[in-house]
PDB file of N, CA, C and O in Angstrom:
ATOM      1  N   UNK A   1       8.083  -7.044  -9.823  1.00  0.00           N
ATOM      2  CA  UNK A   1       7.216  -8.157  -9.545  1.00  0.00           C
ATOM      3  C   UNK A   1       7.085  -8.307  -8.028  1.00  0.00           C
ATOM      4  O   UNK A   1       8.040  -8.215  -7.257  1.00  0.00           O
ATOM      5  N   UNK A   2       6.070  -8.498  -7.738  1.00  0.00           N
ATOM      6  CA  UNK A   2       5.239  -8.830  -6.036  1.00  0.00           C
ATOM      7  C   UNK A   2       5.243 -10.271  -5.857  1.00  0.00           C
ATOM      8  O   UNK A   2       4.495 -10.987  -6.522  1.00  0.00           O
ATOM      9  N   UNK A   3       6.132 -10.779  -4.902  1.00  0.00           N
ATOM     10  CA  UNK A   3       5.382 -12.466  -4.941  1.00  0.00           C
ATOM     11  C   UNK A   3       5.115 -12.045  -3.130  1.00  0.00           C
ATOM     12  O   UNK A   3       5.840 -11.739  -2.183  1.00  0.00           O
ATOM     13  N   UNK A   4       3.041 -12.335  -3.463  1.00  0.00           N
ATOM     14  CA  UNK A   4       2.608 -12.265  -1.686  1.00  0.00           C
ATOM     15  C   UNK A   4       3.334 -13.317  -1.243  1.00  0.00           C
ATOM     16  O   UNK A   4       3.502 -14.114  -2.166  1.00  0.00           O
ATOM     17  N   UNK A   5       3.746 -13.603  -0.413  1.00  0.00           N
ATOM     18  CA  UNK A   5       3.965 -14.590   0.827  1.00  0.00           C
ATOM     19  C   UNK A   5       2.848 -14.261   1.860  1.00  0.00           C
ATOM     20  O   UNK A   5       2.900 -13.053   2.090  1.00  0.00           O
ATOM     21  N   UNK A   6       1.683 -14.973   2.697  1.00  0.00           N
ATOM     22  CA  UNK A   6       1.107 -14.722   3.657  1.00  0.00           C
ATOM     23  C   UNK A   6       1.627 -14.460   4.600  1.00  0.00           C
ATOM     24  O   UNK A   6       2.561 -15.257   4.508  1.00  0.00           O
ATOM     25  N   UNK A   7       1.896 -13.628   6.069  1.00  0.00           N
ATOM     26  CA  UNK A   7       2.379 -13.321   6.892  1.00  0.00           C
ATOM     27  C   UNK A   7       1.258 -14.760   8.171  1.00  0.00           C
ATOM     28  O   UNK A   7       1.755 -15.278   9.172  1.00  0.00           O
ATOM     29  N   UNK A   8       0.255 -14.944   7.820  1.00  0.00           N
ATOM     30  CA  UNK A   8      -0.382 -16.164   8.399  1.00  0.00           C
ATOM     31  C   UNK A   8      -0.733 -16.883   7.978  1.00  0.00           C
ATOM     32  O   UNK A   8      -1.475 -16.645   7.025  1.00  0.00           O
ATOM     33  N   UNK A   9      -0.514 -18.095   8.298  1.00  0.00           N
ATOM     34  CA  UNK A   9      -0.771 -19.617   8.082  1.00  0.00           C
ATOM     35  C   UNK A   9      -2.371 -19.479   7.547  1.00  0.00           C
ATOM     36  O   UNK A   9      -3.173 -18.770   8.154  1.00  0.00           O
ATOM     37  N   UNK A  10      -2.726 -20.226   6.365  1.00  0.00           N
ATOM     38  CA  UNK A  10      -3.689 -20.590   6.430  1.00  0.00           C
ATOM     39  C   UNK A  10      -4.552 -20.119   5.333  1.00  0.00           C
ATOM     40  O   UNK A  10      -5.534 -20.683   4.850  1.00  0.00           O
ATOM     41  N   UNK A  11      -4.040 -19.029   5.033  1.00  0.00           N
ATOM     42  CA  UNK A  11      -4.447 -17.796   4.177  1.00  0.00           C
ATOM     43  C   UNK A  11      -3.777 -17.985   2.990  1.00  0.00           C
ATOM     44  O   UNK A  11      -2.663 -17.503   2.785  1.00  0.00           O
ATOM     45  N   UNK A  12      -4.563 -18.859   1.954  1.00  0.00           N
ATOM     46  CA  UNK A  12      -4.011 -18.662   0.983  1.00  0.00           C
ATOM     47  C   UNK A  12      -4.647 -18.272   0.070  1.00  0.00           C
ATOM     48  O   UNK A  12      -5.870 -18.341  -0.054  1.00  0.00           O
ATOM     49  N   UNK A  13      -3.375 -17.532  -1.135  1.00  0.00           N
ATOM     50  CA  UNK A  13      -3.896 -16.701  -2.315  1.00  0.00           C
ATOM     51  C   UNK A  13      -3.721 -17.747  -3.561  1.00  0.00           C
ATOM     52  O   UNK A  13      -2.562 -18.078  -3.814  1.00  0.00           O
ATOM     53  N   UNK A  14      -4.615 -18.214  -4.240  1.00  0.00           N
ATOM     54  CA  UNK A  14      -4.353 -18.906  -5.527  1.00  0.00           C
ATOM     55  C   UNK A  14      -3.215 -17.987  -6.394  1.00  0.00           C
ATOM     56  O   UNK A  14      -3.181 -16.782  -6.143  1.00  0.00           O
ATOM     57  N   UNK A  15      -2.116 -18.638  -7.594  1.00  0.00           N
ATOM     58  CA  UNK A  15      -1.248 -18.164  -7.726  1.00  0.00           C
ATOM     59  C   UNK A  15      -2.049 -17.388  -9.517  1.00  0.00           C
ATOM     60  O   UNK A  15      -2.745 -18.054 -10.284  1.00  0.00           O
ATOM     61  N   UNK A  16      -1.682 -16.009  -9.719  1.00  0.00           N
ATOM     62  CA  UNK A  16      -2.077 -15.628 -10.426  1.00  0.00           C
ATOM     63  C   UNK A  16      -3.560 -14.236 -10.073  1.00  0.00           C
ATOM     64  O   UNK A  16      -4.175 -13.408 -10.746  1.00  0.00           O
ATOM     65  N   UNK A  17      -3.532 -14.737  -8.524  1.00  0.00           N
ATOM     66  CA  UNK A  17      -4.888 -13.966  -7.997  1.00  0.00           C
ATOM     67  C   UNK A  17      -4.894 -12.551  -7.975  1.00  0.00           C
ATOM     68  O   UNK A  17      -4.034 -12.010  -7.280  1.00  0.00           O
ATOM     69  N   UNK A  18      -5.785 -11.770  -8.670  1.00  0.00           N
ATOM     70  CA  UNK A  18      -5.626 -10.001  -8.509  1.00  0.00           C
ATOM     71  C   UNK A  18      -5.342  -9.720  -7.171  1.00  0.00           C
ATOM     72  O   UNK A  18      -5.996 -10.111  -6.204  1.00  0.00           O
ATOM     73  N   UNK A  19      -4.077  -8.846  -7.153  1.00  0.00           N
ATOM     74  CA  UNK A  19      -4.259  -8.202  -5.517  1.00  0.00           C
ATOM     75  C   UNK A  19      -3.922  -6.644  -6.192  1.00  0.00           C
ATOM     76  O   UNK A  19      -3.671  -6.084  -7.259  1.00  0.00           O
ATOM     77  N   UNK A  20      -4.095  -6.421  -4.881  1.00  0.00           N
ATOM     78  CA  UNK A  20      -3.451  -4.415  -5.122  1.00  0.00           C
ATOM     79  C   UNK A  20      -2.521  -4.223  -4.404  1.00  0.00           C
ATOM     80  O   UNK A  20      -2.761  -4.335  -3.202  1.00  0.00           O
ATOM     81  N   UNK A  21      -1.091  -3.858  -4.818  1.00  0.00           N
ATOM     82  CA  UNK A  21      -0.150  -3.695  -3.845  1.00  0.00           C
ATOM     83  C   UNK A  21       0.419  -2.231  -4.133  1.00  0.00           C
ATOM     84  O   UNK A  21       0.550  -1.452  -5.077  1.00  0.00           O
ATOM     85  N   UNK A  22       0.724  -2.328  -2.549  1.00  0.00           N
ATOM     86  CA  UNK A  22       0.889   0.035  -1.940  1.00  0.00           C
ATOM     87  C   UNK A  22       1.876  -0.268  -1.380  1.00  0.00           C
ATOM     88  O   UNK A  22       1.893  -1.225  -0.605  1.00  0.00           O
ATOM     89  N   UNK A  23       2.850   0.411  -1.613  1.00  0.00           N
ATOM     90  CA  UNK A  23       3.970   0.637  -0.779  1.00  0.00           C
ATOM     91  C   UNK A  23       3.705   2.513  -0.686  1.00  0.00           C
ATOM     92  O   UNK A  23       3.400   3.316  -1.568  1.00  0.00           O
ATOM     93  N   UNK A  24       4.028   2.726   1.034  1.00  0.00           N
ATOM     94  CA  UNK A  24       4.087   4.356   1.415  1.00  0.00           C
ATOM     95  C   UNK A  24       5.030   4.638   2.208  1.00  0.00           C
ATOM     96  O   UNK A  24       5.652   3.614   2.491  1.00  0.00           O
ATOM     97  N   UNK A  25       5.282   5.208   2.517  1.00  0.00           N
ATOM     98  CA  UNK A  25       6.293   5.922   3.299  1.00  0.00           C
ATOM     99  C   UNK A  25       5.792   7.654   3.908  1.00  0.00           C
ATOM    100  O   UNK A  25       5.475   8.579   3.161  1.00  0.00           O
ATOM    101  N   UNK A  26       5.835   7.702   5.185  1.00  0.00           N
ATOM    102  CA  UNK A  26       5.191   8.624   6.014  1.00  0.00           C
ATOM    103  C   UNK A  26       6.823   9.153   6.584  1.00  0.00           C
ATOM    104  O   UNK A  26       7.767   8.519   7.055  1.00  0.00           O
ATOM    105  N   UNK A  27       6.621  10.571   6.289  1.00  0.00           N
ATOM    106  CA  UNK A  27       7.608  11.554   6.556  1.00  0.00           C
ATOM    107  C   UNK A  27       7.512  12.547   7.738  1.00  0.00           C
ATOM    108  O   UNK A  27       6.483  13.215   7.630  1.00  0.00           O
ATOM    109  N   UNK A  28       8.205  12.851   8.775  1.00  0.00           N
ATOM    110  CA  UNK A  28       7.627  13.989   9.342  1.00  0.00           C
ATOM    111  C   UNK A  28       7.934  15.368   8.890  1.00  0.00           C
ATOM    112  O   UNK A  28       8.293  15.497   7.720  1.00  0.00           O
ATOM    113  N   UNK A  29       7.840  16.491   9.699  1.00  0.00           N
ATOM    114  CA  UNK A  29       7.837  17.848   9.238  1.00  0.00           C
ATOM    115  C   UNK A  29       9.066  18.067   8.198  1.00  0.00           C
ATOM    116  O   UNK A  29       9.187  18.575   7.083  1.00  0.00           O
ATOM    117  N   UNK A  30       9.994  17.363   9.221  1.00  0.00           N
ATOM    118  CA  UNK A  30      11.569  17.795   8.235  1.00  0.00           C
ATOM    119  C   UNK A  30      11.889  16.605   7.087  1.00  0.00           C
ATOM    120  O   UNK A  30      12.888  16.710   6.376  1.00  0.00           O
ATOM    121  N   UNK A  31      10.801  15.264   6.934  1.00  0.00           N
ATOM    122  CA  UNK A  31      11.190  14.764   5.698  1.00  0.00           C
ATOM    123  C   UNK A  31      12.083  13.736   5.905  1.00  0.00           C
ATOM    124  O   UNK A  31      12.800  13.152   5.093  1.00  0.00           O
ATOM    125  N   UNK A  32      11.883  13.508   7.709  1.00  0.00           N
ATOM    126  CA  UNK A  32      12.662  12.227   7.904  1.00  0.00           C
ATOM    127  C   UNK A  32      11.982  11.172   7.972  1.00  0.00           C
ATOM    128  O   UNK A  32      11.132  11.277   8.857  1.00  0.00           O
ATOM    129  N   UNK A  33      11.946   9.732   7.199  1.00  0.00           N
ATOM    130  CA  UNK A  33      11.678   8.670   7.460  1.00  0.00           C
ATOM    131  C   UNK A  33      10.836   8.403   8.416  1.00  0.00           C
ATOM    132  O   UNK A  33      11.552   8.376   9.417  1.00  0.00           O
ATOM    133  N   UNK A  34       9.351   8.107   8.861  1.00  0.00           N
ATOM    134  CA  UNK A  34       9.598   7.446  10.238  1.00  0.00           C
ATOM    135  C   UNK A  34       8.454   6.051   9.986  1.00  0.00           C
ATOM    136  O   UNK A  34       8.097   5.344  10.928  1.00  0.00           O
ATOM    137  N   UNK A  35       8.078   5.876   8.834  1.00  0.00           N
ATOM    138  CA  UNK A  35       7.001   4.644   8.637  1.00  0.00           C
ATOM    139  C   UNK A  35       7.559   4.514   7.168  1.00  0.00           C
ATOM    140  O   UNK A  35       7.973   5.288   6.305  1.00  0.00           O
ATOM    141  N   UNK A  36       7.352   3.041   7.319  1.00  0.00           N
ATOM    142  CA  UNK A  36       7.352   2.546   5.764  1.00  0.00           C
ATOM    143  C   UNK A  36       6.694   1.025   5.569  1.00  0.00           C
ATOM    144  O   UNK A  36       7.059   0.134   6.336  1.00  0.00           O
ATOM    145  N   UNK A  37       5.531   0.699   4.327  1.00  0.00           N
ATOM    146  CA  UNK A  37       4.401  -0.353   4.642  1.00  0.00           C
ATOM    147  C   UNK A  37       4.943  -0.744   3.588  1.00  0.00           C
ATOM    148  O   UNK A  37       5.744   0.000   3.023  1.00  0.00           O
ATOM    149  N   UNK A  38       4.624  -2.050   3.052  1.00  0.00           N
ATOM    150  CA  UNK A  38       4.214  -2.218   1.655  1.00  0.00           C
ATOM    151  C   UNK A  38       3.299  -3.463   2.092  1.00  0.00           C
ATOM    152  O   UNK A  38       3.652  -4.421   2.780  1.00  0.00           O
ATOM    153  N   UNK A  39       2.017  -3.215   1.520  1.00  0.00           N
ATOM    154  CA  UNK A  39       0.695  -3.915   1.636  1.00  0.00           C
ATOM    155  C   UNK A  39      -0.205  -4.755   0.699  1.00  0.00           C
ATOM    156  O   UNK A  39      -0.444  -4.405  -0.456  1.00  0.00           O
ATOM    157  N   UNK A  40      -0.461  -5.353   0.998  1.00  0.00           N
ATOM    158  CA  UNK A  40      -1.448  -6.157  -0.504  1.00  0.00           C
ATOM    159  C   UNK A  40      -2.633  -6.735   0.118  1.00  0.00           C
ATOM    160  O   UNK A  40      -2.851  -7.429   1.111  1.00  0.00           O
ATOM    161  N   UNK A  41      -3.524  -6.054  -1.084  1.00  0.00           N
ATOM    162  CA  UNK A  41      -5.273  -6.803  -0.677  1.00  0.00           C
ATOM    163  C   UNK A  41      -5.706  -7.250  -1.355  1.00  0.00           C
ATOM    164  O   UNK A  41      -5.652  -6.751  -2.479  1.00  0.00           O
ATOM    165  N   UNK A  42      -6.353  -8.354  -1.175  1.00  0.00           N
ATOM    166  CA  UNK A  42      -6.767  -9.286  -2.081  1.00  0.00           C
ATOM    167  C   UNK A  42      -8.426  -8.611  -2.598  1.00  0.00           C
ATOM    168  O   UNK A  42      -9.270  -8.233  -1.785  1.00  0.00           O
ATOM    169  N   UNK A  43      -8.607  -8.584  -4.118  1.00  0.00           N
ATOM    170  CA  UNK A  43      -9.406  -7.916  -4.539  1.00  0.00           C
ATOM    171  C   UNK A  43     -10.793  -8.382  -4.098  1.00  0.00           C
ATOM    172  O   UNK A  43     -11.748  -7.699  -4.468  1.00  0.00           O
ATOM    173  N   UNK A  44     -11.070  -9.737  -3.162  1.00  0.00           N
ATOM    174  CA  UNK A  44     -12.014 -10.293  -2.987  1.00  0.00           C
ATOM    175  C   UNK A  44     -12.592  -9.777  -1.849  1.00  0.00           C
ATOM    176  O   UNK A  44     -13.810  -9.956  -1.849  1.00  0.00           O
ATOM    177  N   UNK A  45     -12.080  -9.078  -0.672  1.00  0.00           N
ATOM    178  CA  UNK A  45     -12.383  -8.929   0.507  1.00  0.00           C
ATOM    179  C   UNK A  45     -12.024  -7.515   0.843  1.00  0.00           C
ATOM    180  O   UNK A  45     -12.266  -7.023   1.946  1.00  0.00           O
ATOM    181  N   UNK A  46     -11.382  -6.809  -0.238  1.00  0.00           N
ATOM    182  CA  UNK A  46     -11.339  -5.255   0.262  1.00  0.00           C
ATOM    183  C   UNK A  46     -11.859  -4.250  -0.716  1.00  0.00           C
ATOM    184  O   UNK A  46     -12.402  -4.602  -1.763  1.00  0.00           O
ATOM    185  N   UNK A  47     -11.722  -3.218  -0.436  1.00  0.00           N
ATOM    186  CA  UNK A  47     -12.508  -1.815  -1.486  1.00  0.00           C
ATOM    187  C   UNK A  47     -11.991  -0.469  -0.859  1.00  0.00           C
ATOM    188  O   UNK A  47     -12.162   0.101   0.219  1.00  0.00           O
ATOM    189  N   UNK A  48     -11.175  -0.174  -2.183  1.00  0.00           N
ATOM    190  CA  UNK A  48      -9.651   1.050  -1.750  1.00  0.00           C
ATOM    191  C   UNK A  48     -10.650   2.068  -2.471  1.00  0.00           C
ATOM    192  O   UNK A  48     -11.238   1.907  -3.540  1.00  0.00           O
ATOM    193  N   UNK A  49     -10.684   3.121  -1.631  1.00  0.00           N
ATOM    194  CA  UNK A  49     -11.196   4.410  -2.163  1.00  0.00           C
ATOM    195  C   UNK A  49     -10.122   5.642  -1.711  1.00  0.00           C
ATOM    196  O   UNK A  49      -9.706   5.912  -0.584  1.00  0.00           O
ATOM    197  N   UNK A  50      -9.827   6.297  -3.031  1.00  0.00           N
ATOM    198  CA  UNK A  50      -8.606   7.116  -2.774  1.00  0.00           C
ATOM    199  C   UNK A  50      -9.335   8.286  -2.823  1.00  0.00           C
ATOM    200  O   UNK A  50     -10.264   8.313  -3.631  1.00  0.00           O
ATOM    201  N   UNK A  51      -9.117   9.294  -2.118  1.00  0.00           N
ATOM    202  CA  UNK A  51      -9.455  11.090  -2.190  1.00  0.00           C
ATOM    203  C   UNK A  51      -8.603  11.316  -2.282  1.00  0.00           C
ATOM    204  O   UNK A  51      -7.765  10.846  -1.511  1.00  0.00           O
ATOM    205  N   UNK A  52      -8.076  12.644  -3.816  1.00  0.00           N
ATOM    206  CA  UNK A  52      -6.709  13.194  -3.589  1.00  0.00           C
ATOM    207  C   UNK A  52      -6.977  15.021  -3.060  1.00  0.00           C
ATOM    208  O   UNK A  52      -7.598  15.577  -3.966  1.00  0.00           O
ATOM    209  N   UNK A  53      -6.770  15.696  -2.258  1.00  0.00           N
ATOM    210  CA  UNK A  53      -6.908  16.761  -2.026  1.00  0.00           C
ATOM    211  C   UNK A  53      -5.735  17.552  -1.923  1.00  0.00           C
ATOM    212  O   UNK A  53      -4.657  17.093  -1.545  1.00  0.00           O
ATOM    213  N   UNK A  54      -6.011  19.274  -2.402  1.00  0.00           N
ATOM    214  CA  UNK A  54      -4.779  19.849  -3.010  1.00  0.00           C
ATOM    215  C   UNK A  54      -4.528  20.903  -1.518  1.00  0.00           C
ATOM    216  O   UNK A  54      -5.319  21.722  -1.052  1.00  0.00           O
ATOM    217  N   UNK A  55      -3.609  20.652  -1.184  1.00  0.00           N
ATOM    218  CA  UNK A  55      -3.363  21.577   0.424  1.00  0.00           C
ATOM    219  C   UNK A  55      -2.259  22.440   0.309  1.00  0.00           C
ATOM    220  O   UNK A  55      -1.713  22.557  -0.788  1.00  0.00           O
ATOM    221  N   UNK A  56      -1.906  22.982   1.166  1.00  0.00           N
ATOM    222  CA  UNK A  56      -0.884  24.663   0.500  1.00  0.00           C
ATOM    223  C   UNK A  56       0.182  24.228   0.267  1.00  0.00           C
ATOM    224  O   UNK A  56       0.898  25.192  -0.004  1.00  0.00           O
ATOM    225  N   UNK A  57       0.916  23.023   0.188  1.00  0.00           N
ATOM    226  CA  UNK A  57       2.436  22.522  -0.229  1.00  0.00           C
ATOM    227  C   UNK A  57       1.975  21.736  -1.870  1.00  0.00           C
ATOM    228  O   UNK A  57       1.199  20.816  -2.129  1.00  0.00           O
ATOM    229  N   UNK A  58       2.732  22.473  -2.618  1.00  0.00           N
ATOM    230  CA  UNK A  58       2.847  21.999  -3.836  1.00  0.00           C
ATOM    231  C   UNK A  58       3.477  20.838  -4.583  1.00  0.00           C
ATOM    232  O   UNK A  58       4.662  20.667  -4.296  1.00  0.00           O
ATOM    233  N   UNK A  59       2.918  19.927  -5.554  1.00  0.00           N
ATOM    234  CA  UNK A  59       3.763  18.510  -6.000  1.00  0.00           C
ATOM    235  C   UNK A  59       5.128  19.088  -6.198  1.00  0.00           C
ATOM    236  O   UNK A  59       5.441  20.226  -6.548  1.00  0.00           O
ATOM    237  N   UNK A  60       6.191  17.611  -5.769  1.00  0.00           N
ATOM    238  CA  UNK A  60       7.580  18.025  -6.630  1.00  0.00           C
ATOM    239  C   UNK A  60       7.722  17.450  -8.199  1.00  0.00           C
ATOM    240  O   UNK A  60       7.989  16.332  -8.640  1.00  0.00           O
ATOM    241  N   UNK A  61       7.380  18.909  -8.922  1.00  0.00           N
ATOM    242  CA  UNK A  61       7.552  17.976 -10.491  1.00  0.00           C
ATOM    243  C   UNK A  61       8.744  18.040 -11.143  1.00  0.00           C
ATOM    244  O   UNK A  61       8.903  17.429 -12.200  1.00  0.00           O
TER     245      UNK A  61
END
């Protein structure tokens, strides 16, 4: 479960409101840590378009 908290005053989300929440994590070459987000948009004011593209490193299944 996600409970938004606003990070600014003022901005509020009615309780129950669709959001989209991403958590990522950005690795460098060797797979160390160096970013980590977790984000939420409110379905009213944003528009997520994902491209997935297949590049020479293979999924870990």
């Amino acid at each position: 479960m996600i409970i938004f908290r606003p990070s600014r005053p003022g901005r509020h989300v009615p309780e129950g409101f669709p959001l989209l929440g991403e958590r990522r994590l950005t690795t460098d070459s060797h797979g160390t840590p160096v970013e980590w987000s977790e984000d939420h948009y409110r379905s009213d004011t944003a528009t997520v378009t994902v491209t997935n593209t297949r590049g020479s490193r293979s999924a870990m299944l």
